[in-house]
N, CA and C atoms as an extended XYZ file, in Angstrom:
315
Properties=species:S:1:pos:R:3:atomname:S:1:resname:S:1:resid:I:1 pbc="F F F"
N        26.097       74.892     -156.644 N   UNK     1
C        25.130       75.976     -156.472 CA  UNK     1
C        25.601       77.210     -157.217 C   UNK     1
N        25.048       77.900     -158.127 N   UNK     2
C        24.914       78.685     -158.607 CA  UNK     2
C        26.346       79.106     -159.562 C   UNK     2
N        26.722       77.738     -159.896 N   UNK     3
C        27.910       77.981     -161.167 CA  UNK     3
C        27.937       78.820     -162.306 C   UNK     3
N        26.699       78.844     -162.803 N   UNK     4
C        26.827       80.162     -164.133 CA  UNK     4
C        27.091       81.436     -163.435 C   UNK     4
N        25.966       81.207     -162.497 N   UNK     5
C        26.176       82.889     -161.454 CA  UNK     5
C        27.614       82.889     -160.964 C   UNK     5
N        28.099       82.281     -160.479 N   UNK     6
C        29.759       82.550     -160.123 CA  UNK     6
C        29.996       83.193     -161.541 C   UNK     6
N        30.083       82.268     -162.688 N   UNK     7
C        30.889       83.254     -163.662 CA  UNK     7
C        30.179       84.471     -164.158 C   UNK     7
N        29.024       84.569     -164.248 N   UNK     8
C        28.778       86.012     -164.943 CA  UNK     8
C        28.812       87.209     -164.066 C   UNK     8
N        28.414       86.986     -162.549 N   UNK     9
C        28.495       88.409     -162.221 CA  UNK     9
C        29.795       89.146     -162.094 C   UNK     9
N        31.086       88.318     -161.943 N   UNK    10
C        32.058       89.222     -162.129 CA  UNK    10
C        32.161       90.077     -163.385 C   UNK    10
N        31.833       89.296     -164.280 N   UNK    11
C        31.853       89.868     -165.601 CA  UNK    11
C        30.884       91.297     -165.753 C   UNK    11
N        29.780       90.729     -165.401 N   UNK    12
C        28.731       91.959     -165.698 CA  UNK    12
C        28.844       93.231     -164.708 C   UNK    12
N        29.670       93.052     -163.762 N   UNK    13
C        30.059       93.627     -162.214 CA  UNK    13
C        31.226       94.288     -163.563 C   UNK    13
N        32.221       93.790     -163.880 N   UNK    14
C        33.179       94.562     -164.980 CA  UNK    14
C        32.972       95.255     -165.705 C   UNK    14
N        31.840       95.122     -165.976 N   UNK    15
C        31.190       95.960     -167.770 CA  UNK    15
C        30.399       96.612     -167.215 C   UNK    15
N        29.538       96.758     -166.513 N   UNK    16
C        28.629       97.585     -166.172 CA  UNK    16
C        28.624       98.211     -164.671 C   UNK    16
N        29.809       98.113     -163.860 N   UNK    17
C        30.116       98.536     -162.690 CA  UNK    17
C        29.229       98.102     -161.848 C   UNK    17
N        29.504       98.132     -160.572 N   UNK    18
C        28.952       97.425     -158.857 CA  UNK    18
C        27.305       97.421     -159.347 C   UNK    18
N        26.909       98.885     -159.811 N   UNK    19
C        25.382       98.999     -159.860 CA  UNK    19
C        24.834       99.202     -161.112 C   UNK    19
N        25.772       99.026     -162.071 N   UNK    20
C        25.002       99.189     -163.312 CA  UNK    20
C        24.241       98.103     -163.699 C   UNK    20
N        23.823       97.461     -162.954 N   UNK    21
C        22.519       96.033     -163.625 CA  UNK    21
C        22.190       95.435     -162.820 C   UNK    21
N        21.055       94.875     -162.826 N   UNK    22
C        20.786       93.757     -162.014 CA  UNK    22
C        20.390       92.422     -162.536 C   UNK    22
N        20.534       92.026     -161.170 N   UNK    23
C        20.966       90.115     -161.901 CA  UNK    23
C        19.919       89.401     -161.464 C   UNK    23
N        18.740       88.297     -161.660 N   UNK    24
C        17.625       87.936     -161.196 CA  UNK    24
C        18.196       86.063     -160.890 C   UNK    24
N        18.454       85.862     -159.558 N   UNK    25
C        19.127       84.440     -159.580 CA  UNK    25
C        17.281       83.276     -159.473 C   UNK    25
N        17.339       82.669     -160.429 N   UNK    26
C        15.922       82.083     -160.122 CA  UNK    26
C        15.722       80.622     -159.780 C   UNK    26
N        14.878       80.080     -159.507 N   UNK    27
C        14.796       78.848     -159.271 CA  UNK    27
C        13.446       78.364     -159.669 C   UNK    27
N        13.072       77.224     -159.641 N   UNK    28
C        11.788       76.601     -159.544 CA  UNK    28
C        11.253       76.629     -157.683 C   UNK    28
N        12.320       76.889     -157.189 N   UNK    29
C        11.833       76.767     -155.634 CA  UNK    29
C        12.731       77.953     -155.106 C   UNK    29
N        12.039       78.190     -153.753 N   UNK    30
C        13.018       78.921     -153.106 CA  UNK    30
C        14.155       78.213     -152.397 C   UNK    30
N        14.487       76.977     -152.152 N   UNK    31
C        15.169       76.554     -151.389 CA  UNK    31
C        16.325       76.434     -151.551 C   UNK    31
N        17.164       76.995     -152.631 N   UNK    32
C        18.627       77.209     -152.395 CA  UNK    32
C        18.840       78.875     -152.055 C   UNK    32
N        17.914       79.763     -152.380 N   UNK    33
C        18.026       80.603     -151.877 CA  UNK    33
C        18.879       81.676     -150.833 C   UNK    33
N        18.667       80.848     -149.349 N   UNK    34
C        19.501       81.363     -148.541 CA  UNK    34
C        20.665       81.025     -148.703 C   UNK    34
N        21.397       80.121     -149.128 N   UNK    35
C        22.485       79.411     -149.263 CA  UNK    35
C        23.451       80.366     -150.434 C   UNK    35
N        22.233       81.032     -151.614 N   UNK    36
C        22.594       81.626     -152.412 CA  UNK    36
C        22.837       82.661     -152.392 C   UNK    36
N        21.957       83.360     -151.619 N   UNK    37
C        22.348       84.722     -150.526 CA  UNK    37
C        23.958       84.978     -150.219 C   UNK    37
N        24.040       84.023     -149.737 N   UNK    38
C        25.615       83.878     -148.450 CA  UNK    38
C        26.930       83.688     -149.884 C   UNK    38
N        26.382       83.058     -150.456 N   UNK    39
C        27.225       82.796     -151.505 CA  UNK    39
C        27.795       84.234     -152.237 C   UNK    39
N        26.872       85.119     -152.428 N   UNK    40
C        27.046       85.750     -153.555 CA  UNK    40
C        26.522       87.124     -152.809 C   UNK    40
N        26.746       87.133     -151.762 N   UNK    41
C        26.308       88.406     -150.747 CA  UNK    41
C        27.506       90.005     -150.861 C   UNK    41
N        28.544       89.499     -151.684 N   UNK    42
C        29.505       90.832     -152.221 CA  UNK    42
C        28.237       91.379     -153.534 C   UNK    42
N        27.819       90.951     -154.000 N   UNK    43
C        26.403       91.436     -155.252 CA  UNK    43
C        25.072       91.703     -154.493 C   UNK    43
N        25.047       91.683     -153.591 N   UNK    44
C        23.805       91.758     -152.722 CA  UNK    44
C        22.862       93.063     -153.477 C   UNK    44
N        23.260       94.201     -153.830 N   UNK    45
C        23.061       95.607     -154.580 CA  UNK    45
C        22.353       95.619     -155.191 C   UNK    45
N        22.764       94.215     -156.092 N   UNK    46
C        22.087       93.912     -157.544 CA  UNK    46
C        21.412       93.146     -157.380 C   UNK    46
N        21.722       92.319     -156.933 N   UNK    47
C        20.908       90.456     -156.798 CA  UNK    47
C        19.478       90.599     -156.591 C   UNK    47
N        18.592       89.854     -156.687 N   UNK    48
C        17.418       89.970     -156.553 CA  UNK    48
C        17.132       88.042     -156.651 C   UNK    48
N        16.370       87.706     -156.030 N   UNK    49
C        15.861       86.677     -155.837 CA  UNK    49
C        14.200       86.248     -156.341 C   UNK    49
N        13.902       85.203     -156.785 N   UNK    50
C        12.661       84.750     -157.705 CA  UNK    50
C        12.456       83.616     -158.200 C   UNK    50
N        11.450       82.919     -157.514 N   UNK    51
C        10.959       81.798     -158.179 CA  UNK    51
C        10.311       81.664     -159.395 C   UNK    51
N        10.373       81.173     -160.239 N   UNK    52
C        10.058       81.061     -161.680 CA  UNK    52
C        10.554       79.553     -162.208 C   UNK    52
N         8.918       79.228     -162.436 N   UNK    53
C         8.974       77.806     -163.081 CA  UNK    53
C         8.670       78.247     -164.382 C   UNK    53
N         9.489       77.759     -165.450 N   UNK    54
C         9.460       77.595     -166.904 CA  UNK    54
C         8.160       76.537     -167.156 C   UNK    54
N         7.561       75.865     -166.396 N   UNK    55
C         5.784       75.695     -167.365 CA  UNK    55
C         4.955       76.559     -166.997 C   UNK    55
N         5.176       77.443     -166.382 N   UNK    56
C         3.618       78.004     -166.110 CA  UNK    56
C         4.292       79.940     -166.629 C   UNK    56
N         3.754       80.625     -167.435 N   UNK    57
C         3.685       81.662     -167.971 CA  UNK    57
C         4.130       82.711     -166.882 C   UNK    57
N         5.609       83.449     -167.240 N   UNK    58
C         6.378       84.185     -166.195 CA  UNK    58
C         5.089       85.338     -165.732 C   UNK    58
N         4.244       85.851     -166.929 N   UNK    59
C         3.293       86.598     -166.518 CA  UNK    59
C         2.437       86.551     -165.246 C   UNK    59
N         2.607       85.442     -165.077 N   UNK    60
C         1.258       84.547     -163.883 CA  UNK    60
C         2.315       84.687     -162.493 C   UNK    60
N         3.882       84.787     -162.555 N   UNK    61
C         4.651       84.648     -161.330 CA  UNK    61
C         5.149       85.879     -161.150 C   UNK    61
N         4.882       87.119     -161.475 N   UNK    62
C         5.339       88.530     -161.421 CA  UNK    62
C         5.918       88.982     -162.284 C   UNK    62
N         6.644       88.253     -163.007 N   UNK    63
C         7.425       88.743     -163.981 CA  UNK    63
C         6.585       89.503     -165.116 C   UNK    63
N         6.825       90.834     -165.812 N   UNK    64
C         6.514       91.465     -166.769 CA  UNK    64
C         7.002       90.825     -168.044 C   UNK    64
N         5.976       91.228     -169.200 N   UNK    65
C         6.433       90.715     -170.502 CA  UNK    65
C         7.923       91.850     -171.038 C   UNK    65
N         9.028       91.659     -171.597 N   UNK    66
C        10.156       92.414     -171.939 CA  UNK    66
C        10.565       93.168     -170.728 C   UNK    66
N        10.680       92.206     -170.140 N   UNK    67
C        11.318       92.886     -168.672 CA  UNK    67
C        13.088       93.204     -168.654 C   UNK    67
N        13.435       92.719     -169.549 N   UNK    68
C        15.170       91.722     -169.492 CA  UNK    68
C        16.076       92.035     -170.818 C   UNK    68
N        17.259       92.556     -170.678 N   UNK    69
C        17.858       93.008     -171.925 CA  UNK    69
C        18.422       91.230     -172.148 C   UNK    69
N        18.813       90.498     -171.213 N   UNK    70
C        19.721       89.141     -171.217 CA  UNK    70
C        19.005       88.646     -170.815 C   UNK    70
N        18.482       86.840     -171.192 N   UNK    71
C        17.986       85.549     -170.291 CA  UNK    71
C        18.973       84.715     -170.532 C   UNK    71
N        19.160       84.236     -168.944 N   UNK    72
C        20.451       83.134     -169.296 CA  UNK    72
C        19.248       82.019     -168.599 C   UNK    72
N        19.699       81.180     -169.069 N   UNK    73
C        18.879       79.978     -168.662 CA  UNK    73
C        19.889       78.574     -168.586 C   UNK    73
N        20.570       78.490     -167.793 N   UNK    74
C        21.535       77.427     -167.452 CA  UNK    74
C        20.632       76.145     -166.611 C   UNK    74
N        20.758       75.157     -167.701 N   UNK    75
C        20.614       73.905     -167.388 CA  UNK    75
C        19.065       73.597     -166.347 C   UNK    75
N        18.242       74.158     -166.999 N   UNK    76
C        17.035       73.974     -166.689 CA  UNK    76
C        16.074       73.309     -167.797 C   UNK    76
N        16.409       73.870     -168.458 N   UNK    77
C        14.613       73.641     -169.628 CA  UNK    77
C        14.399       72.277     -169.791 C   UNK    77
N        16.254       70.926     -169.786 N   UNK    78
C        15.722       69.591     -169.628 CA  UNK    78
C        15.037       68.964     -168.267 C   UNK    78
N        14.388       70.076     -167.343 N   UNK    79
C        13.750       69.783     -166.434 CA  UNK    79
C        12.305       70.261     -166.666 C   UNK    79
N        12.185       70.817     -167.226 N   UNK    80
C        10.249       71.513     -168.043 CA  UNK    80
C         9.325       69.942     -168.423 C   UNK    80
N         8.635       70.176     -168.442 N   UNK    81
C         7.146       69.241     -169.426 CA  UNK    81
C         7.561       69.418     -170.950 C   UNK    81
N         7.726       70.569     -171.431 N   UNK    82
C         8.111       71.081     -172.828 CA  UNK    82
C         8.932       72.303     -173.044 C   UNK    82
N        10.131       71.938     -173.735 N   UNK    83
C        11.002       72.367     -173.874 CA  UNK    83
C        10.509       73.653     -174.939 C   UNK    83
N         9.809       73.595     -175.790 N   UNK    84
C         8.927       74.167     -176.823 CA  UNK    84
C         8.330       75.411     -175.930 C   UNK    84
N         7.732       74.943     -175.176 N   UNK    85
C         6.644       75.966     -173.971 CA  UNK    85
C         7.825       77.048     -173.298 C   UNK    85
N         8.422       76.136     -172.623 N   UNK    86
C         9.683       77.049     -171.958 CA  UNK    86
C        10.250       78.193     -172.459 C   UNK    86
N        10.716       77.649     -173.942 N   UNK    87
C        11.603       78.735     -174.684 CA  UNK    87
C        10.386       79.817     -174.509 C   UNK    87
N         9.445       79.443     -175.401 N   UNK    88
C         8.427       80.905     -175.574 CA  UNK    88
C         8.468       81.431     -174.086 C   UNK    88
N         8.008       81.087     -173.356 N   UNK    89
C         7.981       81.439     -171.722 CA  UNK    89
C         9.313       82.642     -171.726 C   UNK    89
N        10.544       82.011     -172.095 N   UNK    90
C        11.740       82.567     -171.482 CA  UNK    90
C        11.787       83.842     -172.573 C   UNK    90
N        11.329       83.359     -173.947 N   UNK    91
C        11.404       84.714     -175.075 CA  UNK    91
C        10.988       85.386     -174.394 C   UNK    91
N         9.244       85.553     -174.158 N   UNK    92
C         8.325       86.715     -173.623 CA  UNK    92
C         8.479       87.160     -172.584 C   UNK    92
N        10.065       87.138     -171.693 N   UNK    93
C        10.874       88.210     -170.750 CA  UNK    93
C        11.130       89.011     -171.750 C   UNK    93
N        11.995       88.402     -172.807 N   UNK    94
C        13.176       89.788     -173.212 CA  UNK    94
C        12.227       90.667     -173.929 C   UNK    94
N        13.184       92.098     -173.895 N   UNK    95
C        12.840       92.974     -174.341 CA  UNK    95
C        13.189       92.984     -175.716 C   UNK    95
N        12.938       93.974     -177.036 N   UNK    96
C        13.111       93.876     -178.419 CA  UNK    96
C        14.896       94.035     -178.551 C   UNK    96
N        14.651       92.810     -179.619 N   UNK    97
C        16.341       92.475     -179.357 CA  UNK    97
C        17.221       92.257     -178.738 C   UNK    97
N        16.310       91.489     -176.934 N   UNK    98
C        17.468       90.748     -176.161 CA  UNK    98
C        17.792       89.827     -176.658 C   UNK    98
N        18.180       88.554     -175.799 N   UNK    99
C        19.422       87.668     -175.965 CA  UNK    99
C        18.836       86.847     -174.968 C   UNK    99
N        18.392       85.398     -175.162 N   UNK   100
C        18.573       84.198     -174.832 CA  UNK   100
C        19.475       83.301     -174.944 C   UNK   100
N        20.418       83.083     -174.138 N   UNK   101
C        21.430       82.359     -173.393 CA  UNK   101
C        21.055       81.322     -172.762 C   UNK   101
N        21.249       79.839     -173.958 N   UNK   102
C        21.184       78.679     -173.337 CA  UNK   102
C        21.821       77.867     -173.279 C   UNK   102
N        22.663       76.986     -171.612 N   UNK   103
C        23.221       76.734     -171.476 CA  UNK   103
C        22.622       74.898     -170.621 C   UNK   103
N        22.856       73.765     -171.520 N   UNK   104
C        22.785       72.528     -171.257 CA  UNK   104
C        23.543       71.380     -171.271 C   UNK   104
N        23.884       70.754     -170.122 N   UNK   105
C        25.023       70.079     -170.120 CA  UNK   105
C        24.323       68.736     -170.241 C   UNK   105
């Protein structure tokens, strides 16, 4: 549960101090959620929680278009309909000249 998130928020917690950012932990479901809570409840400040399925347009699930200086996207998109669809999906978060971070094992 939430292995990339173990490693980046210390990091981004380093570089940008306790409150300088926030971190959006997402899922296709809510159901690791609480589990993820408890996990990572020293970031509570920042953390923010959100379901977001990569086929259906982040626009349609709350998310704003260039909402995001960073998208990390760990080991999801070989779970999408189209991997093609997704990316655009995940582009039309970042803002001009973020950073898509993809990570597939």
């Amino acid at each position: 549960l939430g292995g990339t998130t173990s490693a980046l928020l210390p990091v981004l917690s380093e570089c940008f101090g306790e409150h300088g950012f926030s971190y959006y932990y997402s899922d296709m479901s809510a159901t690791f959620f609480p589990e993820a809570r408890g996990k990572f409840a020293k970031y509570s400040g920042v953390l923010r929680f959100a379901v977001l399925d990569l086929d259906v347009d982040p626009r349609f699930q709350g998310f704003a278009s260039a909402q995001f200086d960073l998208v990390v996207a760990a080991n999801v998109l070989h779970l999408t309909r189209s991997t093609r669809r997704a990316c655009r999906h995940l582009a039309r978060l970042l803002r001009p000249r973020g950073h898509l971070v993809v990570k597939e094992i």
